[in-house]
C-alpha positions in Angstrom: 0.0 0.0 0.0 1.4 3.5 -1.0 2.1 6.3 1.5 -0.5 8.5 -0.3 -3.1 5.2 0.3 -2.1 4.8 3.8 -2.5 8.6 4.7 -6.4 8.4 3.0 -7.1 5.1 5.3 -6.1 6.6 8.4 -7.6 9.9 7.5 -11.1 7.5 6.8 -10.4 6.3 10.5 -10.3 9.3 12.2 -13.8 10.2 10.5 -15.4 7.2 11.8 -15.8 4.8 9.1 -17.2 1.6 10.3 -19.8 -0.8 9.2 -23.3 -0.5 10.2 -26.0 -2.6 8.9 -29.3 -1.7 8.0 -31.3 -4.6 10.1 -29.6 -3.2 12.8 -27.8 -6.7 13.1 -24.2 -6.7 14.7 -21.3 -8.6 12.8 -19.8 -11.4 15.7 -16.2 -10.8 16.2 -15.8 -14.3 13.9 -17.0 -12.5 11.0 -14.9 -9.1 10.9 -11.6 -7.4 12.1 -11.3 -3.7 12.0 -8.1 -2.8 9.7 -7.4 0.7 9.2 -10.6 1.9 10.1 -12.6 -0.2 7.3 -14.9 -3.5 8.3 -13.1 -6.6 6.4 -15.8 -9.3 7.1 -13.2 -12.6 6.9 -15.1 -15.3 4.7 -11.6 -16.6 3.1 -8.1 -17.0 5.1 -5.8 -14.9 2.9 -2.5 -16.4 4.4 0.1 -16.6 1.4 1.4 -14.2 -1.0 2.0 -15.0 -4.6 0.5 -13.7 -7.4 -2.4 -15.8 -8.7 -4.1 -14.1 -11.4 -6.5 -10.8 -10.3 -9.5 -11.8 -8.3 -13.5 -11.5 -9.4 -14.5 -8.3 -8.1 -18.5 -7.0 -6.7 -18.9 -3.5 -5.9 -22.4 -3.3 -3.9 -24.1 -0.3 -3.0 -27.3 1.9 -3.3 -29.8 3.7 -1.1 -29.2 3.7 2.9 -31.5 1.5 4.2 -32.1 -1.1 1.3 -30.4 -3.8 2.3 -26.5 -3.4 1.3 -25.0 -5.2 4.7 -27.6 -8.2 3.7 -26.4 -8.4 0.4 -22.6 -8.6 1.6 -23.3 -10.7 4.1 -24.7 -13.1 1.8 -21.9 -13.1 -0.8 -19.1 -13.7 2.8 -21.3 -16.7 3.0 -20.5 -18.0 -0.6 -16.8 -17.4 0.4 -16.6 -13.9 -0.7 -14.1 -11.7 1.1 -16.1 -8.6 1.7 -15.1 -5.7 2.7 -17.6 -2.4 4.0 -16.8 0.9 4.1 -13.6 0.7 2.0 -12.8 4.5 0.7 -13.0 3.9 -3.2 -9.8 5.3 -3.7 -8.2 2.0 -2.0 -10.5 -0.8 -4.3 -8.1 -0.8 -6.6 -5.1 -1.5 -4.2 -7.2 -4.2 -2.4 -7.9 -5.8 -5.5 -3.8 -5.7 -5.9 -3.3 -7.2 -2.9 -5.9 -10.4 -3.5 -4.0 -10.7 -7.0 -1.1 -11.5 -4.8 -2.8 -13.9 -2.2 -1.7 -17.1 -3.8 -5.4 -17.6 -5.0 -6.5 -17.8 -1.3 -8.9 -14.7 -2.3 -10.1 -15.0 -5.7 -13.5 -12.9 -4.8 -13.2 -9.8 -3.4 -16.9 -7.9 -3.0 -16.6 -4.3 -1.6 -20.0 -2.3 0.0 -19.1 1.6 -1.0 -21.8 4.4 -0.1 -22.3 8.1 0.8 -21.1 7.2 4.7 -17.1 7.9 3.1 -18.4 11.2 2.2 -15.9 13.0 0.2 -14.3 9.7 -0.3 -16.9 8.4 -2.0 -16.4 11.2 -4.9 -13.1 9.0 -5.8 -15.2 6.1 -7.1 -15.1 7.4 -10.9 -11.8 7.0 -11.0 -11.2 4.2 -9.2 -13.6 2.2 -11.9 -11.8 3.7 -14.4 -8.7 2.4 -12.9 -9.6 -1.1 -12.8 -11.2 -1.0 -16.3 -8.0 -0.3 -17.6 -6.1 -3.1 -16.0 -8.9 -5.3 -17.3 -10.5 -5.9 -14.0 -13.5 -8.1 -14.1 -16.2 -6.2 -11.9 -19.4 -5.8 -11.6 -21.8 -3.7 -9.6 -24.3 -4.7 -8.0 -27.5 -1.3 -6.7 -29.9 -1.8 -4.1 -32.6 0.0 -4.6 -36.0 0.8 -2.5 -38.8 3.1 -2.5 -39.0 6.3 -0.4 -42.0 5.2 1.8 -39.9 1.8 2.7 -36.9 3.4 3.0 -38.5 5.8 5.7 -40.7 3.1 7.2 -37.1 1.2 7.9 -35.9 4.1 9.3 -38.2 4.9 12.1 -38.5 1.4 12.8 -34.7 1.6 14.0 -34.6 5.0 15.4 -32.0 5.8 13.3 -31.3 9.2 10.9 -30.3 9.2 7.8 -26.4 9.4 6.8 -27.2 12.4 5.1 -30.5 14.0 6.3 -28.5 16.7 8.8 -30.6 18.7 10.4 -33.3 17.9 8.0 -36.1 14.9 7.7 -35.1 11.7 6.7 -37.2 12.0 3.4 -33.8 15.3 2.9 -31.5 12.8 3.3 -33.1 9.7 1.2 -33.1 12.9 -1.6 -29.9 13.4 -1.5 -28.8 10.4 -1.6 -30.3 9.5 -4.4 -29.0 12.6 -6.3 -25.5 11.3 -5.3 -25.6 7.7 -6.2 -28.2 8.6 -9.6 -25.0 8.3 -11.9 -23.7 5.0 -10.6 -27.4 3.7 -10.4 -27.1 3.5 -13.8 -24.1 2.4 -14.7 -25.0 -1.0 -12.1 -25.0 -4.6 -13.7 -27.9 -5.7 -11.1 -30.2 -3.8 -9.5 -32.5 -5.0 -6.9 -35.4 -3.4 -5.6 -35.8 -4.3 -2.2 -39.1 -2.2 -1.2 -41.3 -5.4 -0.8 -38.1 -7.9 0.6 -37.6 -9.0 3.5 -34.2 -10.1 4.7 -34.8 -14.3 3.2 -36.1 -13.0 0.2 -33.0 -10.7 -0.5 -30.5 -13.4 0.6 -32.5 -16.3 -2.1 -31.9 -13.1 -5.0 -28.7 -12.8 -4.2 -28.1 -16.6 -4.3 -30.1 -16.9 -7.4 -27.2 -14.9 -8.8 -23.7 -15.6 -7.1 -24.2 -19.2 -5.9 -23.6 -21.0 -9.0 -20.4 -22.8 -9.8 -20.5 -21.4 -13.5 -20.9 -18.2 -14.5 -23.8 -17.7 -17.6 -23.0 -15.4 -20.1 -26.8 -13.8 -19.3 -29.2 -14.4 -16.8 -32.6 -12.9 -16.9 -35.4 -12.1 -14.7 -39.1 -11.9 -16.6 -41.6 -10.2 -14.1 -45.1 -10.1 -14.7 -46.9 -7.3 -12.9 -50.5 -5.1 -12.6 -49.9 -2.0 -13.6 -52.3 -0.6 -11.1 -49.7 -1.3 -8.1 -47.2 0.8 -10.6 -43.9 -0.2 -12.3 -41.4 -2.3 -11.1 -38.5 0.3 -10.6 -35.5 -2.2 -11.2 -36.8 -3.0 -14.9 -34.7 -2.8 -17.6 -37.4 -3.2 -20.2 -41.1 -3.0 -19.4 -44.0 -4.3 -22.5 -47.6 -3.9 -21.8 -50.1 -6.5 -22.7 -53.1 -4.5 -21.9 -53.7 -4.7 -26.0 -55.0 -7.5 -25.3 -58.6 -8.9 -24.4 -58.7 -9.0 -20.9 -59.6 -12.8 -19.4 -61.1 -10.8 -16.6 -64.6 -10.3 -18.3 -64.8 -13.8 -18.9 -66.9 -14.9 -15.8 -65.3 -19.0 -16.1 -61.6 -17.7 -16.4 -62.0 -14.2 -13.9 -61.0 -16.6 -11.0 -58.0 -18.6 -12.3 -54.7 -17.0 -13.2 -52.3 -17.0 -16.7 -50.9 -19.8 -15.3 -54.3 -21.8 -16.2 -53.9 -23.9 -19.4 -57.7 -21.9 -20.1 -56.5 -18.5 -19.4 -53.1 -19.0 -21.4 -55.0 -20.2 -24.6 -57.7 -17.3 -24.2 -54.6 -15.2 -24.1 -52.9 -16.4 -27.4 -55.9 -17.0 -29.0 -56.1 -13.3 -29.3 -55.3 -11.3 -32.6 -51.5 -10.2 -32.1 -51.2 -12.2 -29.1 -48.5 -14.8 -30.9 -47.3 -12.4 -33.3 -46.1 -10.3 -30.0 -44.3 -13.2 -28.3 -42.6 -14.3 -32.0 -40.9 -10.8 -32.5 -40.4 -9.5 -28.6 -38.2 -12.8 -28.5 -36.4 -11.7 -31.3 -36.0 -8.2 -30.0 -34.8 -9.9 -27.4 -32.4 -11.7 -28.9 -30.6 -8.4 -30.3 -30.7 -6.8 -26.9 -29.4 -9.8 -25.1 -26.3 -9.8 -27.4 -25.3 -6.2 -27.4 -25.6 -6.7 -23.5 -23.0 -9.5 -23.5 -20.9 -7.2 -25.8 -21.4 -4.7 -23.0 -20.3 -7.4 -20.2 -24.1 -6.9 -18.8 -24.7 -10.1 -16.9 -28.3 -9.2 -16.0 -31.5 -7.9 -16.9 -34.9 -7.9 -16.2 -37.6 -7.8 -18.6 -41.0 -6.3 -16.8 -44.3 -7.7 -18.6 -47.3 -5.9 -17.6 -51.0 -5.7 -18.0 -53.9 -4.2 -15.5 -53.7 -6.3 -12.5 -50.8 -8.7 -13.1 -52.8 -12.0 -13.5 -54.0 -12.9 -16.9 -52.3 -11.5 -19.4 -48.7 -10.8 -18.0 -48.7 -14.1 -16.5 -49.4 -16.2 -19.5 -47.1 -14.1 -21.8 -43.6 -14.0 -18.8 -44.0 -18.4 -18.5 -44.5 -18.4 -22.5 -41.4 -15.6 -23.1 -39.5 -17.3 -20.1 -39.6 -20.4 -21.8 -38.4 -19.1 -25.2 -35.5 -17.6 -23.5 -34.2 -20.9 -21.4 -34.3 -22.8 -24.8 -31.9 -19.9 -26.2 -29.1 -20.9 -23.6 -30.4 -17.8 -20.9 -30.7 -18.5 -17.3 -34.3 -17.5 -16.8 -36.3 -17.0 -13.8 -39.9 -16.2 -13.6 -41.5 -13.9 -11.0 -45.3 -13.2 -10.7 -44.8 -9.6 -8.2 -48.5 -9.3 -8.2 -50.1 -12.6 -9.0 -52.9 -13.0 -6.0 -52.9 -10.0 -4.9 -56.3 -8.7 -5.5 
């Protein structure tokens, strides 16, 4: 570590960087050892020093409150060596030093947010720094709405990293004015406003648990537009151009997941013809996003309530996606809701 490094870490300890997790959960002494004022949970032993190629890295972050000490926690379960609170000037020398840990840390994942204040202004160039020595990152936004992220909040006592002498609603603002640009430069972003702490934990296993890594993985979400859009969408199509099964009295009380309801839906003029050339579309997107090193996206299909229409069309798009080689999961936000 550089002199110029050093000085920044100890600087970052005298402000008071530690971890702090949004459940309100403690880490157990086990799990983390304060190091220059940053909380390195210790998933991996990282006795040995030789150079064994540069290690996988995850950047996590987004809003205060949604769920970014969950998310890490789950990845030090997977064998992750995770470290909070890191200033962002320094990922770039951590991601040195597990280069030369004799392979003992091959995944590094890193929680950055506003808490390193000025600090956190050095992530641009830190990014930069690792794209250029062909650093394999990703980064990884959790996102939830204002009225959870409030909700969370009060529940804890707690006020907002940046709210001052403000509401917590101020600080939630200007959070979200600070992180807006790295928001969308993310790889995954998961919105967390209806998750509890299982749910996030099986998401984030859907993703990082498995031995080999998929070129694409895709989420297809059927939803009601009536509870409003699904905020971490990457594409959203509306199937309210269809006949709605709800007016037909035998099928109003089944779902799109009924054999009935799903050949009512693509019975319908347009109905196929939709599915044939959104797949296609698909297929153009999902390639420039590999180009791009996207890893994930997901595809929001919507229609008034989220029960006929949407339903039938994500299993039968789904479906055309997992025989194209993409890891596909299906998720129904709204399915039984009425």
């Amino acid at each position: 570590m550089t002199e110029h490094d050093q000085r920044a870490v100890e600087e970052h300890s005298a402000q008071g960087g530690t971890a702090h997790d949004e459940t309100g959960e403690e880490p157990t002494p086990q799990q983390t050892v304060q190091e220059n004022g940053a909380q390195v949970s210790t998933g991996i032993d990282t006795a040995g020093a030789a150079d064994a190629g540069i290690p996988e890295l995850v950047i996590i972050s987004g809003m205060s409150g949604a769920g970014r000490s969950t998310a890490a926690k789950c990845l030090e379960d997977l064998g992750w060596f995770v470290v909070d609170n890191l200033p962002p000037a320094l990922i770039p020398t951590m991601v040195e030093l597990g280069a030369r840990s004799q392979g003992n840390v091959a995944r590094i994942a890193v929680v950055v947010d506003v808490r390193g204040r000025r600090f956190f202004d050095n992530l641009r160039e830190s990014l930069a720094d690792l794209e250029a020595k062909h650093v394999t990152r990703r980064i990884v936004f959790l996102e939830s709405s204002d009225e959870a992220l409030v909700r969370r909040f009060e529940s804890v006592r707690r006020p907002h990293p940046l709210q001052g002498d403000g509401r917590i609603v101020d600080g939630i603002a200007a959070e979200r004015e600070l992180l807006r640009e790295l928001r969308g430069d993310a790889d995954l972003v998961i919105d967390t406003s209806s998750l509890n702490v299982h749910e996030l934990r099986a998401k984030m296993d859907a993703q990082f648990a498995g031995e080999e890594k998929p070129e694409l993985r895709a989420t297809v979400m059927s939803f009601g537009f009536k509870y409003g859009l699904p905020v971490d969408a990457d594409l959203v199509a509306d199937m309210r151009f269809l006949p709605n099964p709800h007016w037909v009295p035998e099928l109003r009380p089944y779902t799109g997941l009924n054999e009935e309801v799903a050949a009512y839906v693509f019975n319908q003029p347009g109905a196929k013809e939709f599915l044939d050339r959104y797949a296609e579309l698909l297929r153009l997107i999902a390639a420039g996003y590999r180009r791009e090193g996207k890893r994930y996206v997901t595809i929001a299909i919507g229609c008034t309530g989220g029960k006929h229409r949407s339903v039938a069309m994500s299993e039968k798009l789904a479906a055309r996606l997992a025989a194209e080689g993409v890891e596909t999961v299906v998720v129904h936000r709204d399915m039984g809701r009425e």
